[in-house]
C-alpha positions as CSV (number, residue, x, y, z in Angstrom):
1,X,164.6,-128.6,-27.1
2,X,165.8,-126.0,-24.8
3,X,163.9,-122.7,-24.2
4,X,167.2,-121.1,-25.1
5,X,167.5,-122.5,-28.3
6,X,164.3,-121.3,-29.7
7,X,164.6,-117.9,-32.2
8,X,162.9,-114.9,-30.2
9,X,159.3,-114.8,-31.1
10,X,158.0,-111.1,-31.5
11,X,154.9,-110.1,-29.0
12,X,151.3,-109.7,-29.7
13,X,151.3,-106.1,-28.8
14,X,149.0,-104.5,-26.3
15,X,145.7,-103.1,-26.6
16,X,146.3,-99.1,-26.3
17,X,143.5,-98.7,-23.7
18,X,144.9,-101.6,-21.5
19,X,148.9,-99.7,-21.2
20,X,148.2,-97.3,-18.5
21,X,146.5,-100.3,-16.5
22,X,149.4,-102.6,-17.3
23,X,151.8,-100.2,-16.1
24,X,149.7,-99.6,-12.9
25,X,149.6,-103.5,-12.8
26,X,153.4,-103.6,-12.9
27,X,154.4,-101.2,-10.2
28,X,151.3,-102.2,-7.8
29,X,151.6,-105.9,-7.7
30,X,155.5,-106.7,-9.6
31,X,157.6,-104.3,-8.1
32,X,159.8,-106.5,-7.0
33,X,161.5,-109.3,-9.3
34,X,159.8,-112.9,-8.2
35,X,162.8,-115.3,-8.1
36,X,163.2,-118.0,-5.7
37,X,165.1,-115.6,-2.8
38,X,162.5,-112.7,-3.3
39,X,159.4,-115.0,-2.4
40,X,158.9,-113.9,1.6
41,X,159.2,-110.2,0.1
42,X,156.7,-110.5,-2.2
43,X,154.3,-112.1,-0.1
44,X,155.1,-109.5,2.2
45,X,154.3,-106.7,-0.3
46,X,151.2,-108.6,-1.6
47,X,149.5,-108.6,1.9
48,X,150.0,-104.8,1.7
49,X,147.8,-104.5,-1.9
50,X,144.8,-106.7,-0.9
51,X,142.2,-104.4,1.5
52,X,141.0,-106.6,4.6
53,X,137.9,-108.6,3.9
54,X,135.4,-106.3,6.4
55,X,136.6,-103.0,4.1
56,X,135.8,-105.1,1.3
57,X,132.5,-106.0,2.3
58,X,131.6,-102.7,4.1
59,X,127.8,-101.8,3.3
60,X,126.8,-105.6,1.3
61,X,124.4,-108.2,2.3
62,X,126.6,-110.5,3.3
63,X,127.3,-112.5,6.2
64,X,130.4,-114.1,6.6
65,X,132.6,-116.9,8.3
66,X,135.8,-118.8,8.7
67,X,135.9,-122.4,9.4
68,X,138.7,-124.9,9.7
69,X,137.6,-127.9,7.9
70,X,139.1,-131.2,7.2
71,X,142.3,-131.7,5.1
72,X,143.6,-133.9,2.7
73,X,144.5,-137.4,5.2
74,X,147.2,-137.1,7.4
75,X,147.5,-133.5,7.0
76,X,146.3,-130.1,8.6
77,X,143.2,-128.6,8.4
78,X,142.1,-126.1,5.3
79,X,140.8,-122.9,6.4
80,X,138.1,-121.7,4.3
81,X,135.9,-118.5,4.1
82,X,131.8,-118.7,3.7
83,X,129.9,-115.8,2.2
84,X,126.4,-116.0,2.2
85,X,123.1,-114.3,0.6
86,X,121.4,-112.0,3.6
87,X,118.5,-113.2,3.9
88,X,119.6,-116.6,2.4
89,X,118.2,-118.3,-0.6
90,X,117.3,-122.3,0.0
91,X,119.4,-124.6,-2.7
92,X,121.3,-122.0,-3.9
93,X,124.2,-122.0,-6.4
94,X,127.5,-122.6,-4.9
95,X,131.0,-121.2,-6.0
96,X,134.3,-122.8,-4.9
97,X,136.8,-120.0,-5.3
98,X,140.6,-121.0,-5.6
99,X,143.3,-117.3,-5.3
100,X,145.9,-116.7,-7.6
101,X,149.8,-116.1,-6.9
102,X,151.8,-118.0,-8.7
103,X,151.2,-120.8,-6.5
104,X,153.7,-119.2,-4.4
105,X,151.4,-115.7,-3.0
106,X,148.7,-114.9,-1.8
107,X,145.4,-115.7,0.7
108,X,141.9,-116.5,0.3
109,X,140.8,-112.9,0.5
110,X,142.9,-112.1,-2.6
111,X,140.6,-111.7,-5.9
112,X,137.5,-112.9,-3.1
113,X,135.2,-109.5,-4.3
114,X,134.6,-111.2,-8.0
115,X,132.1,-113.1,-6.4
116,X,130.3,-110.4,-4.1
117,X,127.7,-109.7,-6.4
118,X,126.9,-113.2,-7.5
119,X,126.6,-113.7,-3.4
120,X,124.6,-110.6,-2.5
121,X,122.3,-110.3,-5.7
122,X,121.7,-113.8,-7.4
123,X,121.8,-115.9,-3.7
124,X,125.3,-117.6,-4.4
125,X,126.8,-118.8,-1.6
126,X,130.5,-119.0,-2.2
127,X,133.3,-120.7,-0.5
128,X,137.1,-119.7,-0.4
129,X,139.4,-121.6,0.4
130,X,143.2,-121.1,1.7
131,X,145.7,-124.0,0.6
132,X,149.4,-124.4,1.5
133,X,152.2,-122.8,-0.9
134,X,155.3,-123.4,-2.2
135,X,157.8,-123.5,-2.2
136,X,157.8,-125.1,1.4
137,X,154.5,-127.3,0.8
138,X,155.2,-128.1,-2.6
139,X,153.0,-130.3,-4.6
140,X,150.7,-132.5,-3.8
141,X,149.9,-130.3,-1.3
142,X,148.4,-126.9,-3.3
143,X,146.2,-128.8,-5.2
144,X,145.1,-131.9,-2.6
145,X,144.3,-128.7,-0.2
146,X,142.1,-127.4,-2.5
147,X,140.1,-130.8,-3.8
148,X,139.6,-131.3,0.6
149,X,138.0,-128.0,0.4
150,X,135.5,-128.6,-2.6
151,X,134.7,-132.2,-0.4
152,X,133.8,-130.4,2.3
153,X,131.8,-128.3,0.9
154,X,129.7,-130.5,-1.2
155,X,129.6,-132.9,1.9
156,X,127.9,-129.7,3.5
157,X,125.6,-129.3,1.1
158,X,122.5,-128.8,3.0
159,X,123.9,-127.1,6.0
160,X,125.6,-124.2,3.5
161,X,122.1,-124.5,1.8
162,X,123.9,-125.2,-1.0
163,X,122.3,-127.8,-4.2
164,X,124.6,-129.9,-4.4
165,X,124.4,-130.1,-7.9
166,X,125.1,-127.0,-9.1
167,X,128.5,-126.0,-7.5
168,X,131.0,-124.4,-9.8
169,X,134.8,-124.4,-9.2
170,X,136.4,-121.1,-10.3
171,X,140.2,-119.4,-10.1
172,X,142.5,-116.7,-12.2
173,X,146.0,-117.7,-12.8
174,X,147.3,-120.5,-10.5
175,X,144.5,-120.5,-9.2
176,X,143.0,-121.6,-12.6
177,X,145.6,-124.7,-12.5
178,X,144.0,-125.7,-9.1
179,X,140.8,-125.5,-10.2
180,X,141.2,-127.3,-13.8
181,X,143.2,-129.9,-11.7
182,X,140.5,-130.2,-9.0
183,X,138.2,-130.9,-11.4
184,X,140.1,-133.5,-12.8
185,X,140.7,-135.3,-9.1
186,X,136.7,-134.9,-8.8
187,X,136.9,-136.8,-12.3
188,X,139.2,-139.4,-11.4
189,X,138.3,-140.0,-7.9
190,X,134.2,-140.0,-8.7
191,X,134.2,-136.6,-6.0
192,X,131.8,-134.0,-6.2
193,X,129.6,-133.7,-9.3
194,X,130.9,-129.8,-10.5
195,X,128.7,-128.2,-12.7
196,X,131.5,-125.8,-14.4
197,X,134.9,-125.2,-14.3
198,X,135.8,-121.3,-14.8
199,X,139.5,-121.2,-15.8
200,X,140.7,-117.7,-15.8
201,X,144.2,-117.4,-17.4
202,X,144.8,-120.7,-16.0
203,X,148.3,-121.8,-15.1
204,X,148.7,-125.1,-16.2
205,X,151.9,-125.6,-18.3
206,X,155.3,-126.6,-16.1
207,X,157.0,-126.5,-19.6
208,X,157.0,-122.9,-20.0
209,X,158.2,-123.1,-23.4
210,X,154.8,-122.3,-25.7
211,X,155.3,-119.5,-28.3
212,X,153.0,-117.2,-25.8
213,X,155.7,-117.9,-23.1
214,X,158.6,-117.3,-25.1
215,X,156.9,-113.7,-26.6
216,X,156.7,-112.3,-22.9
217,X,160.1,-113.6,-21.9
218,X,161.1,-110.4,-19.9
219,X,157.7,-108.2,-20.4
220,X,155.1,-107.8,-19.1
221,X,152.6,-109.1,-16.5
222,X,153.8,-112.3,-14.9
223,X,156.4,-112.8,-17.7
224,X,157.8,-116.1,-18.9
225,X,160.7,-115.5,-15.6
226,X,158.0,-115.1,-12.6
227,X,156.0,-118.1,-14.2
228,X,159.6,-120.3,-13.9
229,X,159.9,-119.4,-10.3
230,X,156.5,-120.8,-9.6
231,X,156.9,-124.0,-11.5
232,X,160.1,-124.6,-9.6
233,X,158.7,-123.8,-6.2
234,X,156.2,-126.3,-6.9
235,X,157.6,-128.7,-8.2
236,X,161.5,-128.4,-7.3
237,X,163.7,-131.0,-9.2
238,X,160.6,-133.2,-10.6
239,X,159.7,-130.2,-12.7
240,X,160.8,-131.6,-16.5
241,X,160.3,-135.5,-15.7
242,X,158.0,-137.8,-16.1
243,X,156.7,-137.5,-12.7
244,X,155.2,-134.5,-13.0
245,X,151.4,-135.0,-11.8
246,X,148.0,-133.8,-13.9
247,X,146.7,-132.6,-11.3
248,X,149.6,-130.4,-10.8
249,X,150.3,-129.0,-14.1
250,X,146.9,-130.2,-16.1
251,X,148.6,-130.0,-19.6
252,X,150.5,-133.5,-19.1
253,X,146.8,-134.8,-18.5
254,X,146.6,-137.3,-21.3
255,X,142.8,-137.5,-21.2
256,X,140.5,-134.5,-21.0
257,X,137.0,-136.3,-21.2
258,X,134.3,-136.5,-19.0
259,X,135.2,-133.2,-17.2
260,X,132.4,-130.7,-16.8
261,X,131.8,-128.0,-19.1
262,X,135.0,-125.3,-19.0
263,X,135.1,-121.7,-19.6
264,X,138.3,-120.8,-20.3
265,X,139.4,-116.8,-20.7
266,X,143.0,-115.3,-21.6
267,X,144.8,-112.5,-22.8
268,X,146.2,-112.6,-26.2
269,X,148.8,-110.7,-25.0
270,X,150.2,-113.2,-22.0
271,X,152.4,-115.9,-21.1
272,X,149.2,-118.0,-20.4
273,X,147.4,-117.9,-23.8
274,X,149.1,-120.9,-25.9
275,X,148.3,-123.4,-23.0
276,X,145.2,-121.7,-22.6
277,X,144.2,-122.2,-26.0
278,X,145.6,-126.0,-26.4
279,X,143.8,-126.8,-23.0
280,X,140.1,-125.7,-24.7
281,X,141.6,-127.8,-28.2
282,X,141.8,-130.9,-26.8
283,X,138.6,-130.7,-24.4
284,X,136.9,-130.5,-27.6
285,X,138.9,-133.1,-29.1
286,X,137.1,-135.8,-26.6
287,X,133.5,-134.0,-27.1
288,X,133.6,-132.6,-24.3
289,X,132.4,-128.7,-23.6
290,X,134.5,-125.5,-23.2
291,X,134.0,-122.3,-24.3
292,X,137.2,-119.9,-25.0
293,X,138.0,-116.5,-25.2
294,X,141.3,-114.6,-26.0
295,X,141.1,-111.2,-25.6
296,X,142.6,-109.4,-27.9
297,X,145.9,-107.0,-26.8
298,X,145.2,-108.0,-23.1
299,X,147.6,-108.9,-20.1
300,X,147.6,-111.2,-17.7
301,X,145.4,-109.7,-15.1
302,X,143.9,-107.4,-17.0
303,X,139.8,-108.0,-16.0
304,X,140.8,-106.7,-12.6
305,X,143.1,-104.0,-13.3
306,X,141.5,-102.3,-16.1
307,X,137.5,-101.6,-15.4
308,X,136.2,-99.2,-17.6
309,X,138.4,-100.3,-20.5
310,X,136.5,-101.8,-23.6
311,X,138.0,-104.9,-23.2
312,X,137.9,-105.5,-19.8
313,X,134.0,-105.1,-19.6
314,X,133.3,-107.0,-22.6
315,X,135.6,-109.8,-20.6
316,X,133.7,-109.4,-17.2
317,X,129.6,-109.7,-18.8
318,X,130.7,-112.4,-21.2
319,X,132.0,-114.5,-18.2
320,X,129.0,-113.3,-16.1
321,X,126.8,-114.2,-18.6
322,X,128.7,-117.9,-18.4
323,X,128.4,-117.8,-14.4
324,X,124.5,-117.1,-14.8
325,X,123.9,-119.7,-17.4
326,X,126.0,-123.0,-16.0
327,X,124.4,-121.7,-12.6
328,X,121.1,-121.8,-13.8
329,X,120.5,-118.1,-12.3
């Protein structure tokens, strides 16, 4: 059935504390209209919102460095960003960190300061890493950019000073599709052993026709129209066939076991929270482990747009709380 053809579905509404940070969300980072000829502006404009890392960072124990490491085969290098603990802390927890933009924006410094304290107080070192975007690299090459990265690292283990066994792959938004489809290349290729997958709002669905999709059609933060553009710069014509990859879009995955444990968080009030919730479903379907949490009135975004708000710091010490206890800080 076509989107087109389903009755309009009425929204969950929004929390009343979250509005004035949705509205802030809205004419900060959506501005402009993402369709497929407004992509180079938008990237443009999102360079402009995301501080440089050394502002960031200004007055924390952290040290910090870029490396080129090695690709997927037959392809470029990834670049990837190191933070680590000052002093450091031998076999520390790791964090693979995967950024958001629709698969279409953004850099590895974008969303990179949810891990400084994790870093600078508990001894994490954390690793983020930049992977190609579409709609000129479309897929494979998002997501096989990102498993290279979480290769290397693992491979690096004890130079990082990293335990190996205890590295945690984490991302909001498309970032959250790399990350559940990373972890389900380490699955299917026997790669590095994760101890967690933190899906944030994950982006998962190509179909973009669940009932959550179809109630922010036109409203609100990356609405049903944005999320369309990023499925077709990823995945151009292949987008409804058969040929559309799991580890692309990890709602066609037709088996969810043996992945490690997921925590997966959403808005009620989001395009993202019917896959959301169906994702967590059927991981528990094959006894596997995920914990879920739909926030109730609250965008897409909203953890990082709305501190203060009752919602938003509930959100951020229940998913520390997850971080500290899959980590074994």
């Amino acid at each position: 059935m076509n989107v087109a053809d389903y009755e309009p579905v009425p929204p969950v509404p929004y929390d009343p504390e979250l509005v004035p940070a949705l509205a802030g969300f809205l004419d900060l980072v959506e501005r402009i209209p993402l369709r497929a000829d407004t992509i180079q502006v938008n990237r443009e404009h999102f360079a402009t919102i995301v501080p440089p890392l050394e502002q960031l960072l200004e007055g924390r124990r952290i040290h910090v460095e870029h490396r080129r490491v090695p690709g997927p085969a037959g392809d470029p290098e990834v670049e990837v960003t190191i933070l680590r603990p000052e002093p450091a802390v031998p076999d520390a927890a790791g964090i693979y960190l995967i950024h958001g933009g629709g698969m279409m924006l953004g850099t590895r410094f974008f969303g990179i300061d949810e891990v400084f304290d994790l870093v600078e107080n508990d001894g994490v070192v954390a690793v983020s890493v930049e992977y190609r975007l579409a709609p000129e690299h479309p897929d494979p090459a998002p997501v096989e950019d990102c498993y290279a990265g979480l290769v290397w690292m693992a491979g690096a283990a004890a130079e990082l000073g990293i335990d190996p066994q205890r590295i945690l792959v984490s991302g909001t938004s498309a970032g959250g599709g790399l990350s559940a489809g990373v972890a389900l290349l380490a699955r299917d290729r026997r790669g590095p052993a994760l101890v967690g997958q933190l899906l944030n709002a994950p982006m998962i669905d190509n179909s973009n026709d669940t009932v959550s999709a179809r109630q922010y059609d036109g409203i609100g933060a990356w609405d049903r129209n944005n999320n369309d553009t990023g499925w077709n710069a990823l995945l151009g014509e292949r987008r409804f066939t058969a040929s559309v990859s799991p580890y692309a879009a990890p709602a066609r995955a037709s088996d969810l076991s043996g992945l490690p444990p997921a925590y997966i968080e959403v808005g009620a009030a989001e395009v993202f929270r019917s896959e959301a919730v169906d994702y967590a479903t059927r991981i528990w379907a094959t006894g596997g482990q995920a914990e879920l949490h739909v926030w109730g009135g609250a965008f897409h975004g909203f953890a990082g747009f709305a501190a203060g708000t009752t919602v938003a710091d509930a959100a951020d010490a229940v998913r520390s709380g997850w971080i500290r206890r899959v980590l074994g800080l």
